[in-house]
C-alpha positions in Angstrom: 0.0 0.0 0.0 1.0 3.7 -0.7 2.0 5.7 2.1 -0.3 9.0 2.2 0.9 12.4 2.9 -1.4 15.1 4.2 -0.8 18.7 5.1 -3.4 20.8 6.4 -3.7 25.1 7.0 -5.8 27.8 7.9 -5.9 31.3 7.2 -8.4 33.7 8.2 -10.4 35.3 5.7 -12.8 37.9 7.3 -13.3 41.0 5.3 -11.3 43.7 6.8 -14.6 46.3 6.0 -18.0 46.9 6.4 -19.9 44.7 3.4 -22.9 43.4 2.0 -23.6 39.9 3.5 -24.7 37.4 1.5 -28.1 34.6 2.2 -30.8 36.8 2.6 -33.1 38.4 0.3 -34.8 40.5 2.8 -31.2 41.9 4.3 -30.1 45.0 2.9 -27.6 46.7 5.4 -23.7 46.5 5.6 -22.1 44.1 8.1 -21.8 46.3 11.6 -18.5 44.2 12.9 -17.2 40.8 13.3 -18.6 38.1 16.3 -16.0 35.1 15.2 -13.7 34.8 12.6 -14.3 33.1 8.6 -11.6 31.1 7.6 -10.2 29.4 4.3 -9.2 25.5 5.4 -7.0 23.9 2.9 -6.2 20.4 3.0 -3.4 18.7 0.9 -2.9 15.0 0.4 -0.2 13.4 -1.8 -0.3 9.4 -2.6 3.2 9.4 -4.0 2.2 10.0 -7.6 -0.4 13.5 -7.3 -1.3 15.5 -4.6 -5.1 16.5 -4.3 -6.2 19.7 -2.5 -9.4 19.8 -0.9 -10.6 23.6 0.4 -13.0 24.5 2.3 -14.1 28.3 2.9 -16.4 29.9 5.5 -18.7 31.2 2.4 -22.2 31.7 1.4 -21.0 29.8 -2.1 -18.3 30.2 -4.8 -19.3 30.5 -9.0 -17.0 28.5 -11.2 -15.0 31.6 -12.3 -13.0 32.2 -8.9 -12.7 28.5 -9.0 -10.8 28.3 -12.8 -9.2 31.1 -11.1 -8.0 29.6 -7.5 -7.1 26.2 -9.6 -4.7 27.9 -12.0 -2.9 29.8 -9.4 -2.6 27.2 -7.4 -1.1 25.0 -10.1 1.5 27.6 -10.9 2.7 27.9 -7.4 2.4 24.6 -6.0 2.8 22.7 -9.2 -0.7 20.7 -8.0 -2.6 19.5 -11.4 -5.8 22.1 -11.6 -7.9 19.4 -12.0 -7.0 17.8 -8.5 -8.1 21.1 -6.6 -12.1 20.6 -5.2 -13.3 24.6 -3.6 -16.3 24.0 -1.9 -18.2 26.7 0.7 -19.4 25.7 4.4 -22.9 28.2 3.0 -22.7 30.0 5.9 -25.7 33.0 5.8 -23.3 35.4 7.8 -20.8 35.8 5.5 -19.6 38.4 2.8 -21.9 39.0 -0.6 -20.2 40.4 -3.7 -18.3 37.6 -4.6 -20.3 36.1 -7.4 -19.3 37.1 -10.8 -20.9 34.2 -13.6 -23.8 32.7 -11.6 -27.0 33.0 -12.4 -28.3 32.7 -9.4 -29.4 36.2 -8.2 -27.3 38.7 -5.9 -28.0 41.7 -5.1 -24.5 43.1 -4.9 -21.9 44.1 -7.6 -18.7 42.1 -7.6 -16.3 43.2 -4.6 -13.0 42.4 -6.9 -10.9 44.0 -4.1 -12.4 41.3 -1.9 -12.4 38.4 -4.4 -8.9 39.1 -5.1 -7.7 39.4 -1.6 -9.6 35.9 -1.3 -7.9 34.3 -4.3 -4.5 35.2 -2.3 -5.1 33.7 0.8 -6.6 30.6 -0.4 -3.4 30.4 -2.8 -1.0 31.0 0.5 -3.4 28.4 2.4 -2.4 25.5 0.0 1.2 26.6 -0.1 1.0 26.3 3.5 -0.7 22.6 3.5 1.5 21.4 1.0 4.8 22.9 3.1 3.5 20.8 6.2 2.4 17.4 4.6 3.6 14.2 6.8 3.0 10.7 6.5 -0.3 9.9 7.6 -3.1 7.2 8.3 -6.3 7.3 7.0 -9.6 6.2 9.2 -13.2 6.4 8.6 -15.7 7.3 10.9 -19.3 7.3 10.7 -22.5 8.7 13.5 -26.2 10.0 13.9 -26.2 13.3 14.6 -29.6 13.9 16.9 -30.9 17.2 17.7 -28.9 20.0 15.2 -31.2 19.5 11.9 -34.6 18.7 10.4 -35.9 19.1 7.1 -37.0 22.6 7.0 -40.0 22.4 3.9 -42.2 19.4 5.3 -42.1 18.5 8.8 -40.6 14.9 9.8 -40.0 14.7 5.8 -36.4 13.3 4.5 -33.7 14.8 6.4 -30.1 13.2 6.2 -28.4 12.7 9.7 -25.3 10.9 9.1 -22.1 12.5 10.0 -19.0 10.9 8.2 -15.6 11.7 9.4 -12.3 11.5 7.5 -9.5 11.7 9.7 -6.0 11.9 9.0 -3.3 11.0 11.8 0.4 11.3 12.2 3.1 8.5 13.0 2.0 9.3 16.5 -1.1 8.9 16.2 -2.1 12.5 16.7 -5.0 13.6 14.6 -3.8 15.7 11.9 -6.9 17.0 10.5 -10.3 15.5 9.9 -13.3 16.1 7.0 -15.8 16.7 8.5 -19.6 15.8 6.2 -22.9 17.0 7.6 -26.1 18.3 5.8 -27.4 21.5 7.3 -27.7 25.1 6.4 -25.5 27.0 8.3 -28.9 30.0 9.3 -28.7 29.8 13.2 -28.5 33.3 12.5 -31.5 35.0 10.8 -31.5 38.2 8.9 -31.7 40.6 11.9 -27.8 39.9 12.1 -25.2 41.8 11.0 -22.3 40.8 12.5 -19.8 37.9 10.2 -19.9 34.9 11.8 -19.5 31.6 10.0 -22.7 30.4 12.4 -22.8 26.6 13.5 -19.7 25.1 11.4 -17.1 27.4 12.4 -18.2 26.5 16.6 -18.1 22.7 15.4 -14.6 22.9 14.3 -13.2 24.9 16.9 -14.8 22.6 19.2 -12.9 20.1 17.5 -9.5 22.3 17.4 -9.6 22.5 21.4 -10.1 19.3 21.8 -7.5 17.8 19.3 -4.8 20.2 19.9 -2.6 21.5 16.6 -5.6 19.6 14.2 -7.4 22.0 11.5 -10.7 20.0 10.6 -12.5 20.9 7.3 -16.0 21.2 6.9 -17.9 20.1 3.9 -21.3 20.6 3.5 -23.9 17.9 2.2 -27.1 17.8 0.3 -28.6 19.8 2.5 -31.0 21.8 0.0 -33.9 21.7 2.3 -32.4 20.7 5.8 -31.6 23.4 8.7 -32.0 24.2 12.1 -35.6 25.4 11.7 -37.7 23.1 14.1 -34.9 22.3 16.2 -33.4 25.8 17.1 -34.7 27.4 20.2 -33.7 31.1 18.6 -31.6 32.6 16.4 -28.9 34.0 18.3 -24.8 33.4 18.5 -25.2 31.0 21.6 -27.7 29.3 20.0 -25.2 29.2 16.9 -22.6 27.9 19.4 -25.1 25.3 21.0 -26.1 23.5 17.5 -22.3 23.8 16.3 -21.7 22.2 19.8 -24.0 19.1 19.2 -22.4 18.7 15.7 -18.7 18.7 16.7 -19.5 16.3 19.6 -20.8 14.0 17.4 -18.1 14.6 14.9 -15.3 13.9 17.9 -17.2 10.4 18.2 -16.8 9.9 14.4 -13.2 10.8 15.1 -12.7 8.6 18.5 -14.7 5.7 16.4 -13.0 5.7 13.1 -11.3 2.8 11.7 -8.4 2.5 9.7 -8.2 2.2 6.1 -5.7 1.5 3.6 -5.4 3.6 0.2 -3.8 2.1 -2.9 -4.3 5.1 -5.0 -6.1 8.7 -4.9 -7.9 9.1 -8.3 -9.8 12.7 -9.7 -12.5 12.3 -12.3 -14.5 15.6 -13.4 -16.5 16.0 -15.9 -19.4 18.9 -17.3 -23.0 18.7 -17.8 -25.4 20.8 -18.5 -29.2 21.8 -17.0 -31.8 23.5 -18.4 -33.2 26.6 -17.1 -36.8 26.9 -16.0 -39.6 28.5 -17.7 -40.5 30.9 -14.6 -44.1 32.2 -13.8 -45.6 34.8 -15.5 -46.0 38.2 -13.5 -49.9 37.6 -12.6 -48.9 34.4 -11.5 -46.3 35.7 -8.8 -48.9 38.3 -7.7 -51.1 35.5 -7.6 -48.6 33.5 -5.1 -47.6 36.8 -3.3 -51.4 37.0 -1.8 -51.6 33.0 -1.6 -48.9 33.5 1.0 -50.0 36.7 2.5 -53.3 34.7 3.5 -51.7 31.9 4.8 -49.5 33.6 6.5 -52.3 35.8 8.5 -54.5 32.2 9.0 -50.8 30.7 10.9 -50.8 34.2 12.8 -54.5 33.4 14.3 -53.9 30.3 14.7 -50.9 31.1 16.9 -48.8 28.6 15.1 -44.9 28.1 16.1 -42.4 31.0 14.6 -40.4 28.0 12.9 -44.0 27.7 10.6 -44.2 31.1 10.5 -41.0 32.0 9.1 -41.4 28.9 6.4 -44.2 30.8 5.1 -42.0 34.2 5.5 -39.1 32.8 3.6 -41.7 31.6 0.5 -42.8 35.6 0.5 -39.3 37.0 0.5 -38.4 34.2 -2.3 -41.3 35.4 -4.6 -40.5 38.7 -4.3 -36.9 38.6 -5.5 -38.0 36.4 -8.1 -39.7 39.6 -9.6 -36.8 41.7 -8.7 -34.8 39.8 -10.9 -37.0 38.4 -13.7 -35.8 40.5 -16.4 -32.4 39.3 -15.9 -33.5 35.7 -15.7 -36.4 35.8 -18.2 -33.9 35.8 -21.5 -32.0 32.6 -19.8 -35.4 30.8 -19.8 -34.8 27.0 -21.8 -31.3 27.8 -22.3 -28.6 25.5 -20.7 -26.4 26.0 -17.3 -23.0 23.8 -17.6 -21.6 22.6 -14.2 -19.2 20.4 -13.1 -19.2 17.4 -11.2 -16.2 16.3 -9.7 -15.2 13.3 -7.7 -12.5 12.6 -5.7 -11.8 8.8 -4.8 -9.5 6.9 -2.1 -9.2 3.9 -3.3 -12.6 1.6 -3.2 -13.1 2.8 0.0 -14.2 6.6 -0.1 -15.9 8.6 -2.4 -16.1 12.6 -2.6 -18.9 14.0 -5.0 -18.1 18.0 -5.5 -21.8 19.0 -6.7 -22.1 23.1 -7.4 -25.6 23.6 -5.9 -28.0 23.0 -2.8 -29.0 18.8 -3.5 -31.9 18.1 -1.9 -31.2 15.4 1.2 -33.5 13.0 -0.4 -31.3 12.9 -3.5 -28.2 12.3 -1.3 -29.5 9.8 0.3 -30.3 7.9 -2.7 -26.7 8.5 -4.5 -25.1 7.3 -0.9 -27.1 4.2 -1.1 -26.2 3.6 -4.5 -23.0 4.2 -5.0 -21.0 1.8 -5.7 -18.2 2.9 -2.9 -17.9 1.9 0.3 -18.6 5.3 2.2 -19.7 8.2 -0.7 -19.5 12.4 0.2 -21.8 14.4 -1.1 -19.8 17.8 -1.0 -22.5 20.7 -2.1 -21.4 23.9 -2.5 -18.5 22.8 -4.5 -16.9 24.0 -7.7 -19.6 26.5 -8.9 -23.3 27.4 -7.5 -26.4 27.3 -9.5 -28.8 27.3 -6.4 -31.0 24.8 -5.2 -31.8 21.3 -6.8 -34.8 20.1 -5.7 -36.8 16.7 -6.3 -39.2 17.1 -9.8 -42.1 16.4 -6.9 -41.1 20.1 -4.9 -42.1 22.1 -7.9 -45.6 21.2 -7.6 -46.0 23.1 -4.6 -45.2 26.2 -3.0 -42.2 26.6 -1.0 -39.3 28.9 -0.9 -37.2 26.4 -3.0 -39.6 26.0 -5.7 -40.2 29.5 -5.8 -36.3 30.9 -6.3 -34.9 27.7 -7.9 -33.0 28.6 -10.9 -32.8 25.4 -12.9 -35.6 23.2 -14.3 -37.5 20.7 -12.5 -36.0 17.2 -13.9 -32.1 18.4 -13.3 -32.3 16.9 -9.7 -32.9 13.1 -12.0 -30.6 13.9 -14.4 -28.0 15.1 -12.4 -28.6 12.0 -9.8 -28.6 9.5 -13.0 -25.5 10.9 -14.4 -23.5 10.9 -10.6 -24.4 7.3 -9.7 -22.9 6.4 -13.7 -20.2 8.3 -12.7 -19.2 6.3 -9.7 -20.0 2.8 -11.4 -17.4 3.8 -14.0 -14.8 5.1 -12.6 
């Protein structure tokens, strides 16, 4: 068997200014200050023959542009193939806007390229740094239930993925060296009331995993968690409630961690390849209005009914959705039928693990069903990888009227397609 190298680094990469913050359609003002730092996380790991950088960055998302652009710098300094580098965002809702340049997906702010450039530097530096550090290491997998930090925010009790896998990387002395951490659930502990940067619940889950493995920089990677959050299990939304759900999820990943077994890797492979979606046809403008007062009604029959602020604020969400849908239909009624290409990357250790960089907001259900049947061992669904089209929802969502259905960007059989052509991915590789 190969002996694996991995080197691992942080660098923070909180906006030294007051910005737009990105998440929330209804949020208009500047960021007031900082509560807790965001950080790039930049994890290198060499099998002898290529060395694959996985990065992870305390972001609302990342378009394909500043991607092309991260992997060709990082090639010409580190020498790492471009196709080996996967750039994936924890989503957090706290986090700096202006960074999108060739999504489609809508944002209200102009490109910050002060900020995107200053960004492209740091995550550069980051890799330089994990590649600098990189040690022999073991690999172990580790795999829990998380209870009590998400629930499927759309239907109540509907699909909602718990399983936390862990990959953690040790030294010759057993010492964790870092750890990928995989969870599905939007990082929106904090509403859009705040305005401080924070990277909400995944930033306290690794730095409860920090202080309790000493010298270890874990990386978080978000799953298919379109339409699974905090919703109906948060108590508020609030910095210590932030720190209490980021609490339960890094105790469960320190389980993964203390439970993982050992694996051995013959050889790290990266496969990419691009597809493309179809845009939706999107409602006419009397049909928005239409939905606009649907909501309104419902909304003031919850209200008298005294239901829970978790179902009020699902219905909220849905009213906020339809109404940036008409701020920004003339820029997305010309795109209507045409195509979206994306890319869908995998990273594989061996038969053992499988990492699936998907550019968008998979719904848990579809996940699920590409962890069950893949043909590997333990399969990653990484969302917010390598690009950002939005959310993918099931064909079945689009029927109704949620938030998801409202703002999705992409048409409503790319969830199938996209699921059909992952899952022939992995069975040919």
């Amino acid at each position: 068997m190969k002996k694996i190298k991995v080197g691992v680094s942080k660098i923070d990469i909180t906006p030294s200014s007051s910005v737009p913050l990105g998440g929330y359609l209804e949020r208009t003002s500047l960021s007031i200050g900082v509560h807790d730092p965001l950080y790039v996380r930049s994890l290198a790991i060499d099998d002898g023959e290529k060395t694959v950088a996985i990065i992870s960055l305390d972001l609302l998302a990342v378009d394909r542009k500043m991607v092309e652009e991260v992997r060709e710098d990082i090639e010409e300094t580190t020498g790492i193939d471009k196709e080996n580098v996967m750039v994936a965002a924890t989503h957090t809702h706290a986090g700096p806007d202006g960074i999108f340049r060739d999504t489609i997906f809508p944002s209200r702010s102009d490109p910050n390229e002060k900020l995107i450039s200053t960004l492209k530097t740091k995550i550069n530096q980051s890799i330089l740094n994990a590649v600098e550090k990189m040690r022999t290491a073991e690999v172990r997998i580790g795999k829990v239930i998380v209870e009590g930090a998400s629930a499927n925010r759309r239907v109540k009790n509907g699909p909602v993925d718990k399983q936390l896998i862990s990959i953690r990387f040790d030294n010759n002395d057993g010492k964790l060296i870092s750890a990928i951490i995989n969870f599905a659930c939007h990082p929106t502990v904090l509403d859009a009331s705040n305005l401080l940067i924070s990277a909400d619940y995944p930033g306290y889950a690794m730095s409860l995993i920090e202080k309790a493995k000493s010298n270890s920089v874990p990386l978080f990677l978000n799953s298919a968690a379109g339409d699974i959050s905090t919703r109906y299990v948060r108590r508020e939304s609030s910095f210590s409630e932030a720190e209490r759900i980021g609490n339960i999820v890094g105790a469960y990943a320190l389980v993964a961690i203390e439970k993982s077994e050992k694996i051995e890797i013959d050889e790290i492979k990266v496969n990419k390849k691009d597809m493309e979606l179809h845009v939706r046809r999107f409602p006419s403008d009397e049909k928005i209005n239409s939905m606009i007062s649907q909501v309104k009604a419902t909304y003031m029959a919850l209200k008298k009914r005294k239901s829970s602020p978790a179902d009020l604020r699902r219905v909220t969400v849905i009213y906020e959705a339809l109404k940036g849908l008409k701020e920004y239909l003339n820029r997305l009624r010309p795109l209507e039928r045409k195509t979206v290409k994306i890319e869908i990357q995998i990273i594989t250790f061996g038969d053992n693990i499988a990492i699936v960089g998907v550019p968008g907001e998979l719904f848990a259900e579809i996940g699920m069903k590409i962890k069950e049947n893949s043909p590997f061992e333990t399969t990653i669904i990484a969302g917010y990888a390598n690009g950002y089209i939005g959310y993918i929802p099931t064909p079945e969502t689009y029927e109704s009227l949620s938030y998801e259905s409202a703002i999705a960007i992409i048409d409503k059989d790319s969830s199938q397609k996209l699921y059909n052509s992952i899952i022939d991915f992995l069975r040919n590789i």
